[in-house]
C-alpha positions in Angstrom: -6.0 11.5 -9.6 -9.9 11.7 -9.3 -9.4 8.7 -7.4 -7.5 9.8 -4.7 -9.4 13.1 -4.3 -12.2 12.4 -3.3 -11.6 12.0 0.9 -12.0 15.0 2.7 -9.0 17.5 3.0 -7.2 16.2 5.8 -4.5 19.2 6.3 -3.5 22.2 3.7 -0.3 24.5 3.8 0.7 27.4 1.9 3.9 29.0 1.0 4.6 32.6 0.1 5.6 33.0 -3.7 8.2 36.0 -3.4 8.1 38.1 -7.0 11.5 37.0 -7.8 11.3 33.5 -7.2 11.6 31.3 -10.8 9.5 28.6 -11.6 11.9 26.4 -10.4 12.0 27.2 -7.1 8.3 27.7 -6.6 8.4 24.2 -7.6 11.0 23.0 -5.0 9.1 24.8 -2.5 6.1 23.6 -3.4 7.7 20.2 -3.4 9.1 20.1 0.2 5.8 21.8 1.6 4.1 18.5 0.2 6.2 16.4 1.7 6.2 17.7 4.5 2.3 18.1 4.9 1.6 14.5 3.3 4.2 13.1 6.4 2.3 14.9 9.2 -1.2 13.9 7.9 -0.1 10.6 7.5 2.1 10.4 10.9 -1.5 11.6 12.8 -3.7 9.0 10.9 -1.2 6.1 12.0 -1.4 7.1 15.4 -4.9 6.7 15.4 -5.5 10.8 16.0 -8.1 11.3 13.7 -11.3 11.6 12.9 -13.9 11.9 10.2 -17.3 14.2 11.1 -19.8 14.9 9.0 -17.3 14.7 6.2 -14.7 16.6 8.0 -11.6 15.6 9.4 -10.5 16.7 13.0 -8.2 15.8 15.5 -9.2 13.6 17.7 -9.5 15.6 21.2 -7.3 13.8 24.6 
């Protein structure tokens, strides 16, 4: 929603989209990929590891 994008990108992921795959499974894949990314930004965040820079996020360095 326009709401909730308008933060900085905090991690992006891609998957490879083979020319036999159906809509269906691009959309599983797509699915699990988004899990998966939204529970490792969020997982980082909690644990206080990072940061926002000139409208950037990074990981916070040891």
């Amino acid at each position: 929603t326009e709401n909730l994008d308008q933060g900085p990108i905090i991690f992006q992921d891609a998957f490879k989209v083979n020319p036999n795959d159906t809509l269906a499974k691009i959309k599983t894949k797509g699915q699990k990929l988004e899990a998966n990314t939204l529970l490792k930004a969020t997982k980082m965040h909690l644990e206080n590891k990072l940061e926002v820079r000139w409208r950037k996020v990074h990981i916070k360095s040891k």
